[in-house]
N, C-alpha and C positions, 0 to 999 in steps of 0.2 A: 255499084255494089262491089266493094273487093272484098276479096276472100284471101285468107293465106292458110293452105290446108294443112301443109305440110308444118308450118309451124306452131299452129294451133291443135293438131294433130301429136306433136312431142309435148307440147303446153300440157293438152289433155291427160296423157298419159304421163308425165311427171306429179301433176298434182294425186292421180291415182285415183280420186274419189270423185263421181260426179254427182252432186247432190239432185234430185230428183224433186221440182215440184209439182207437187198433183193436189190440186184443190183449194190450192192457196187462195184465200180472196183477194182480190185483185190491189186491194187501199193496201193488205199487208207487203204485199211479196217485194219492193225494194226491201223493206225492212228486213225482212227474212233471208234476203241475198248480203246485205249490208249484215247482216250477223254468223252467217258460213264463210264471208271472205275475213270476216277476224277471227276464224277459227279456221285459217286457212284452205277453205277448201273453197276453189274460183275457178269455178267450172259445173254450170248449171243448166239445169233441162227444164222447161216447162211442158209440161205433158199436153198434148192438142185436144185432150178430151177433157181443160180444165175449163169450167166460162170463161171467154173472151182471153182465149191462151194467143192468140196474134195481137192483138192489144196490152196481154200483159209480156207477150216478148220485145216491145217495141218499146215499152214502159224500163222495162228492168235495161234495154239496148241503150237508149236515152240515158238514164240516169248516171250507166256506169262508163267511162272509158274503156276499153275493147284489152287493154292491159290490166286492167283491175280485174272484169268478169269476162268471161269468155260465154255467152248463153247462147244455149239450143232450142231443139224443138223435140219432143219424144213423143213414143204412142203414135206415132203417124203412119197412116197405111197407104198413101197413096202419093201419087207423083204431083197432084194438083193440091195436095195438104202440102207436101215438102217444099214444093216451088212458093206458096203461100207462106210459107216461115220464111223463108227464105226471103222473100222480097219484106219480111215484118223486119227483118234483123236476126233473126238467126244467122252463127256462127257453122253449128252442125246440126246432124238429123240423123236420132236414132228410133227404130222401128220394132215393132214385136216379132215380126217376121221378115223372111227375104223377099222382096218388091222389086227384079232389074229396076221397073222404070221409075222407083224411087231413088237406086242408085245412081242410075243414069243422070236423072235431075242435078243429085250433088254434084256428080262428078261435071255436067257441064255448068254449073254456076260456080266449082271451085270449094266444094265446104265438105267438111268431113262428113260421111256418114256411118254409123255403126248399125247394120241390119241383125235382126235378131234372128239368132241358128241352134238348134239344137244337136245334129248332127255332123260327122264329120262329112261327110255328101252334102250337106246344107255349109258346111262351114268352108269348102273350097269354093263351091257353087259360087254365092256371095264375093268371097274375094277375090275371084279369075272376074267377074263380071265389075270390079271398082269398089269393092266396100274397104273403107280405109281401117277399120277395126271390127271386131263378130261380138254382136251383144251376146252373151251366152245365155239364155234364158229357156224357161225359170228358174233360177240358181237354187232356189231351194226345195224343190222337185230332184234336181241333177245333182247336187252337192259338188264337193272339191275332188272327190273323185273324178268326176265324170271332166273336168279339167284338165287334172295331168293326162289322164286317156285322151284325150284331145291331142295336147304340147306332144306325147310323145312322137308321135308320129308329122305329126302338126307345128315344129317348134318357130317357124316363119309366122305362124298367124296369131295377130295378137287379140286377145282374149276378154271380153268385157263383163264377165258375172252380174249379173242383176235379176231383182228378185227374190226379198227375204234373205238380203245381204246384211249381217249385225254386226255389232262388235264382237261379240261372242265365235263370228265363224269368219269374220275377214281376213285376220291371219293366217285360216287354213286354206283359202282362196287363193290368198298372194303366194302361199309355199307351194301351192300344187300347179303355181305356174299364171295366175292371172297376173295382165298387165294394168289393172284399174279394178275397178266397180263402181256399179250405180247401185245410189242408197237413196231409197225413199223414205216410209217411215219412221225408222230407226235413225234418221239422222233429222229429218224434218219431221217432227212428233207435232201431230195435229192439236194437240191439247198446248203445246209449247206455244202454237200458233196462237192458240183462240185466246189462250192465257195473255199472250204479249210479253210472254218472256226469252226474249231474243237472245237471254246471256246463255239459257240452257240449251238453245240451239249451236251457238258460238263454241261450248262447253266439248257439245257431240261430235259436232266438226275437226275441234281439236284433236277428239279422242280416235277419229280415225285416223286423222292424218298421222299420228304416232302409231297405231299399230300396224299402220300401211311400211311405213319409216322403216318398225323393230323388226318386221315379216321380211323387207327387203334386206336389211341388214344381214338375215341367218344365212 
């Protein structure tokens, strides 16, 4: 099992967007990966509380070359779910909350982890103990505010909004200091899903990665 953290760690955080799947049926989800990576967004989480989400990360691992998608494991709460993605083919492992021994896990198999923090006492905690980025969660509870409050004091630790992440409020995310976000529904629309219309997936994909782009740009 090799891992490369640190580069797939910049991967991550260049592409900016990590698409979030949760619920996928299992026959769809290459197809649904194969239509965020043509709307450039190649960096994907399957959620551990989807059915058979170790099956389908070993699925979408297999399918894609490790340069094409880079996929995760999310929603994990424990160090025996994390080490279990982990040996499926997960790349990283992001959490709802802070878990040492789920970072611990990452950090000795080598894989990023991003644990979920709300606080700033939660958001050092985490990465003095190995969290390679801070899920900031629930981004739409906290808003972009509650971010730059973060960066100011915080500007070493980099930042992962998630949680009612849209088109509508990503570029006040990225301006208030986020280094990415995770998008679930607003980028993977469940009706897109059941529909089989991959193009409007590919569409939404695009649509962030441009306002991810325009937001770094200012």
């Amino acid at each position: 099992m090799s891992r490369h953290r640190h580069t797939d760690l910049a991967r991550l955080l260049d592409t900016g967007t990590v698409g979030i799947l949760r619920g996928v049926p299992a026959p769809k989800t290459v197809d649904v990966v194969d239509a965020l990576v043509a709307g450039g967004v190649d960096v994907v989480e399957v959620t551990a509380d989807t059915d058979g989400a170790l099956e389908t990360i070993s699925r979408v691992s297999d399918a894609f070359d490790r340069s094409e998608v880079l996929v995760g494991a999310g929603t994990v709460l424990d160090a025996e779910t994390a080490g279990a993605a982990l040996r499926a083919g997960a790349e990283f492992v992001v959490t709802p909350s802070f878990d040492p021994e789920v970072v611990a896990t990452c950090n000795r198999y080598g894989a990023v982890v991003a644990p979920g923090v709300m606080t700033p006492t939660e958001a050092v905690d985490a990465y003095e103990a190995g969290a390679d980025l801070l899920k900031i969660f629930p981004a739409s509870t906290l808003g972009p505010g509650h971010v730059s409050s973060l960066k100011g004091p915080l500007t070493h630790l980099p930042l992962l909004p998630t949680g009612g992440v849209s088109l509508d409020n990503v570029a006040d995310f990225i301006e208030a200091g986020a280094d990415g976000v995770g998008v679930g529904s607003s980028l993977v629309d469940s009706n897109a899903v059941a529909a089989g219309d991959y193009e409007a997936i590919t569409e939404r994909a695009a649509a962030f990665r441009e306002a991810i782009a325009d937001a770094r740009a200012e």
